[in-house]
N, C-alpha and C positions, 0 to 999 in steps of 0.2 A: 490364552495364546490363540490368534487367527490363522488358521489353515490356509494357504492360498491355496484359492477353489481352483485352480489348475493341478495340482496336485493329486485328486481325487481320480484321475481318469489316468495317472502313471501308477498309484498305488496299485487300482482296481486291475492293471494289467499284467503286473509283475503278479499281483496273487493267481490270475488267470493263469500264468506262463507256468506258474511251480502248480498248481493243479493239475495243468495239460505235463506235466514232469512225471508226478504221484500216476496218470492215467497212463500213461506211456507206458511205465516200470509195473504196472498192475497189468494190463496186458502183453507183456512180454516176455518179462521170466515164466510166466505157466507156457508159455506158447517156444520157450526155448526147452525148457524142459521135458513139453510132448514132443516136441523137434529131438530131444534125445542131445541137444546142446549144454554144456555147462561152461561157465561164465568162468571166462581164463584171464592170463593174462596175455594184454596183445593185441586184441579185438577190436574190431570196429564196429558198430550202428550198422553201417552201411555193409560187410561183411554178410549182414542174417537177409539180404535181400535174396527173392529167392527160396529163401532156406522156411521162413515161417510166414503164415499167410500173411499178404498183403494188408488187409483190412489191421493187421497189431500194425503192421507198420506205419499207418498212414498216421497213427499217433504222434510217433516218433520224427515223420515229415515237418508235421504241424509246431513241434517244439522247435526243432530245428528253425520254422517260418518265425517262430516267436522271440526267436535269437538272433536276428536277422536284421527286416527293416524296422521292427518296434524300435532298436538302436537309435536311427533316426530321428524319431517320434521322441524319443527322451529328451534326447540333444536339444530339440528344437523346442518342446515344452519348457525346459531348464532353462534355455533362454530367452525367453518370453516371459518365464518370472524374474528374472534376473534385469532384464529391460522394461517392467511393468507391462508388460502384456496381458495379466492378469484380468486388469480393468476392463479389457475389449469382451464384453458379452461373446462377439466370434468366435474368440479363441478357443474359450470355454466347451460350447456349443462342438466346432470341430474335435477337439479334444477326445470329448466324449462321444463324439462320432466313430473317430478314430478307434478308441476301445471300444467299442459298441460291435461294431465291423469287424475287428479283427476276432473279437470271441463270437462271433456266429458264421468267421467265417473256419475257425474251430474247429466249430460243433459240422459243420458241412465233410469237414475234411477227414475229422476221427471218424465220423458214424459210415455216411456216405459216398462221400469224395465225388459228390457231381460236378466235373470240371468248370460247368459253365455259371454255376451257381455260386462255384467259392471266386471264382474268377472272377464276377461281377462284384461279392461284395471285395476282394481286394482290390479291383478299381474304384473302387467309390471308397474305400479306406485309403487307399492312394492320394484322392483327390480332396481328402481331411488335409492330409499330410502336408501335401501342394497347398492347399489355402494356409495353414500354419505355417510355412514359412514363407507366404508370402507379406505376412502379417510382419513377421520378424526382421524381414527384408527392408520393409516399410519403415520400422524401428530404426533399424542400419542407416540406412540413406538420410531420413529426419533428424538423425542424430550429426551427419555429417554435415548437414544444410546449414 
């Protein structure tokens, strides 16, 4: 059975997104429990702001970013296989740009949270995003010609 090589760069992000889950929930329950917090019913994420240092929380941001515009990113992969966009070398390439960028901008966001550093690489994972569907767009239109 052949893998469409587009595939490889939604797998590798969704495993990203449930690792950046597992680091989240390892950094928080200790950090709720020296907060003297116990996990009720009712509660929100957003709720422990404030309450436990910043730096557990920026995990928790970063999942939330990975629930977010990666959405997009699916969508628009999915249909690029779906309209043989596979075959464009581009696609591939941005693809894996795409995830490449979003897990280092990550690691910037759980460790350090340098605004300007994670900001650049989400514009430039942005501008993956933007060439992938313009790729798809291209699809669209040739199709309708």
């Amino acid at each position: 059975m052949e893998i469409d090589p587009l595939l490889g760069p939604v797998v590798v992000l969704v495993a990203w997104t449930l690792v950046m889950m597992i680091w989240m929930a390892a950094s928080r329950f200790p950090a709720m429990k020296e907060a003297g917090i116990r996990p009720g019913v009712g509660g929100r994420g957003q709720d422990l702001e404030g309450v436990i240092p910043a730096s557990v929380q920026w995990k928790a941001h970063n999942y939330m970013h990975l629930t977010e515009q990666p959405t997009i990113f699916y969508a628009i992969v999915f249909a690029l296989i779906l309209m043989g966009g596979s075959g464009m070398p581009m696609s591939i390439y941005l693809a894996w740009g795409y995830t490449i960028l979003r897990i280092g901008h990550s690691l910037i966001q759980a460790t350090t949270n340098v605004v300007k550093y994670r900001f650049s690489l989400f514009l430039l994972s942005s501008l993956c995003l933007f060439g992938l569907t313009m790729q798809a767009l291209y699809f669209v239109v040739h199709a309708a010609l």
